[in-house]
N, C-alpha and C positions, 0 to 999 in steps of 0.2 A: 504493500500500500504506500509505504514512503517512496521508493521508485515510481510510482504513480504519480504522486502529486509532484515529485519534482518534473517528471517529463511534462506535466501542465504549464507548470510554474516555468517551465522551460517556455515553451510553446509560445504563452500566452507575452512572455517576454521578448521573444522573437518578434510576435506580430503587431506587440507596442512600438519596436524600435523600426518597425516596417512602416507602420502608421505615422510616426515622425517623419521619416525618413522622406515618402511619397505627400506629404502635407501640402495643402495649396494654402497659403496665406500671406494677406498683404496688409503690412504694420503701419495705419496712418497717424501722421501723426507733426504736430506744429512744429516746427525750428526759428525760435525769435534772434535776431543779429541788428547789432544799431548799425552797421555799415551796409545792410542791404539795401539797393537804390528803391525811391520810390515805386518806382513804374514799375518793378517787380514782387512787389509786396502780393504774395499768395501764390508766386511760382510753384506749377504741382510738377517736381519729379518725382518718376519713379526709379526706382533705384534697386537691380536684381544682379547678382555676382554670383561665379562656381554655380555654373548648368550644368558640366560636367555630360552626365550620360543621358538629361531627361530631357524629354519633348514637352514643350508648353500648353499646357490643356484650356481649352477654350475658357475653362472656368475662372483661370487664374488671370486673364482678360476681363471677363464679366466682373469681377471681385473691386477689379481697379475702375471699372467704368461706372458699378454701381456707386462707388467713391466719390466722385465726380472725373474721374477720369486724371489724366494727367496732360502735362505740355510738353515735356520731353519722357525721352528712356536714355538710361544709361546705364549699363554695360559691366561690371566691376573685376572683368577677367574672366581665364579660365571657361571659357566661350565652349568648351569641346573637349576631350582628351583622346590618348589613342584608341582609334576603334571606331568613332564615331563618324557618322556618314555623311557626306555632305548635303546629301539632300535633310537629314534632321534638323542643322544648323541653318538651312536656308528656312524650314518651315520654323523654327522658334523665332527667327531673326522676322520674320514676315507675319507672325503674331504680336511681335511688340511694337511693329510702325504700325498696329492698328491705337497703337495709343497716344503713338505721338514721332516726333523726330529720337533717330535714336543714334547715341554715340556707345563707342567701347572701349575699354583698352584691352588688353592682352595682357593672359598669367600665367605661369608656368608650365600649366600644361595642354596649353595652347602652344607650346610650343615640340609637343612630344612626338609631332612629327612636321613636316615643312608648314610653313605660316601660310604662303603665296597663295593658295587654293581657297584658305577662309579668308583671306585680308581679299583678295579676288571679287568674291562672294559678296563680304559683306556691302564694297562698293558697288556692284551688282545690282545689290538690294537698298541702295542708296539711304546704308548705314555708314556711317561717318568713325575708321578708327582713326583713335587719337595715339600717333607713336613719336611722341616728345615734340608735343605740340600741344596750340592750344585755338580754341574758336571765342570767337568773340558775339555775344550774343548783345542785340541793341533792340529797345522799349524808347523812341523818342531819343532824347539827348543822353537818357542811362545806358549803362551798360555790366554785362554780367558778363567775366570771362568762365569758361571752362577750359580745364589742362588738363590733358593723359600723358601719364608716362607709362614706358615700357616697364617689362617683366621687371622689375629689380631685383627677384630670386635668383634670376638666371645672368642677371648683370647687365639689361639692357637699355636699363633706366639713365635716360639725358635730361638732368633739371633742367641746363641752360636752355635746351633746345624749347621744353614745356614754358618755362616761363622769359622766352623771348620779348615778348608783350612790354616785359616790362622796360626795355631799352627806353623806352620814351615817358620814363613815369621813375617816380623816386622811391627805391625801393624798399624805405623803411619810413613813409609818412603815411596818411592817409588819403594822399594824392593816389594811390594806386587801389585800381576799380577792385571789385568785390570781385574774389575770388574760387571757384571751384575747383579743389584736386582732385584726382582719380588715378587711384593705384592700387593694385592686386597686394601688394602688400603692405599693411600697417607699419610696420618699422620704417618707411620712407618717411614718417612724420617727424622722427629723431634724427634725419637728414636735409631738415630743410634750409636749416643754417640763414635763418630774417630774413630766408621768403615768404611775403606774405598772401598768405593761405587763408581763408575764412572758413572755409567749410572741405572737409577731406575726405572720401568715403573708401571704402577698401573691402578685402573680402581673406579670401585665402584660408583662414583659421576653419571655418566652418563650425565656429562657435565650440570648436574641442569635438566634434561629430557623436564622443559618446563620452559621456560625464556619468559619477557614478555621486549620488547622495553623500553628503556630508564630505567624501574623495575629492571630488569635480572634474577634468575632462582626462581620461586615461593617456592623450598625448602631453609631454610635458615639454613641448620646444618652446624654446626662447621666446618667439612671437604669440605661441598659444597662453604661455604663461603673464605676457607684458600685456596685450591686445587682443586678448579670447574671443568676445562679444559685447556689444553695445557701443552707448557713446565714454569717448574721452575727452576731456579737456588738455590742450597741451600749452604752456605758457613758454613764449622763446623770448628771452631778453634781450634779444638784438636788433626786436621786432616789435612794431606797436598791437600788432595782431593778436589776436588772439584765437588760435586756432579748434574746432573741434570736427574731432576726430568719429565718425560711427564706423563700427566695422559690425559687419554681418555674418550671421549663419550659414548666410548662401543657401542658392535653392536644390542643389543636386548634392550628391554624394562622392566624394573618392575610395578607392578601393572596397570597402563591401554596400552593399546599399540600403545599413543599417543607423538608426539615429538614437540617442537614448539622451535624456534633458537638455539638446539641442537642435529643437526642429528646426526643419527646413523654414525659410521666411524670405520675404521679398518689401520693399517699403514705399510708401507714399509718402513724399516729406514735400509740407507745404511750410514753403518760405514765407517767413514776414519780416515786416519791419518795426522796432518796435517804437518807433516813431508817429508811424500810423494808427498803432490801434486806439 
């Protein structure tokens, strides 16, 4: 009888951390910054990293639209790994410009086999990656940058090249426009040396994929343990900025396609100003 109930117990814990694991949810939720420009006050991104092996189900669309939708998508890495086919990444990639314009950067293992075919693709699908670079987004006479950088796990990450922009602005007053970073991995926020950043989003950890009560996530690397999940504050004194940091669960899985106190999540984050309200 005790081999009985643990094979339940078994079982039953398998198809919890399956249940994590395949979860569709999307986290909305306010983000206030006094440097955000007016004419963007209520910017809706959404914000979805580490897809990894899954195809995006019409639901996880409906979830965001029933929301009010968004204004862009963006991208957080890890778009794919090996194995995956490029027809999957074309239909997830053609599910999320149903929400909006969508940018990306690349993570690690996006790069587990040649890049050219999905970076291809995604301009194909007139998805916009960001490889140490940045776009500039204009509301009237505001403006909102957004910057990708490369993989920085795999060492391919060029600040200069992301925050080019700044050549004509000074890069440690508040003369320089509000800022968006996007990077696969959290540890670039400890590299940004009084670049000023406002808002940084990142993925990679996968929230620890399997966290155990009272333990917390069974990987213990540097990045899982400094930047596991959620938001961070990060204060650089070289910098008037003040930058925060969210990093995400991410919505797919690596290596087994099990989750356990870190489900899968994807996020709605509306910008304000807090000027405005």
């Amino acid at each position: 009888m005790v081999w009985i109930g643990l094979l339940v117990l078994s079982a039953a814990g398998i198809v919890w951390m399956l249940l994590e694991a395949f979860r569709v949810r999307v986290k909305k939720e306010e983000v206030v910054f006094e440097k955000l420009p007016a004419a963007f006050d209520g910017l809706r991104l959404f914000f979805i990293s580490d897809i990894h092996r899954r195809a995006i189900p019409e639901r996880l669309i409906e979830l965001c639209q029933n929301e009010g939708g968004a204004d862009l998508v963006v991208i957080g890495g890890d778009i794919r790994e090996q194995g995956v086919p490029l027809h999957r990444i074309r239909d997830n990639i053609r599910q999320l410009r149903r929400l909006g314009p969508v940018y990306a950067v690349y993570g690690n293992h996006d790069y587990d086999e040649s890049i050219r075919p999905v970076d291809e693709l995604l301009r194909q699908e007139q998805a916009v990656p960001l490889i140490n670079e940045s776009v500039v987004l204009n509301k009237g006479s505001d403006q909102l940058v957004l910057c990708g950088v490369d993989d920085p796990i795999t060492g391919r990450e060029v600040l200069q090249g992301a925050f080019s922009f700044l050549n004509s602005h000074d890069k440690t007053s508040h003369d320089s426009p509000f800022t968006i970073l996007v990077s696969h991995d959290p540890n670039l926020i400890d590299w940004l040396d009084g670049l000023p950043v406002d808002l940084m989003l990142s993925g990679h950890t996968h929230g620890g994929q399997i966290a155990l009560p009272l333990i917390g996530p069974l990987s213990r690397s540097s990045i899982v343990n400094k930047y596991c999940r959620g938001w961070f504050p990060a204060a650089d004194s070289h910098s008037d900025t003040r930058t925060r940091l969210l990093v995400s669960c991410g919505f797919g899985t690596s290596r087994i396609p099990l989750r356990l106190l870190a489900p899968s999540e994807t996020h709605l984050l509306i910008l304000r100003n807090r000027r405005v309200q």
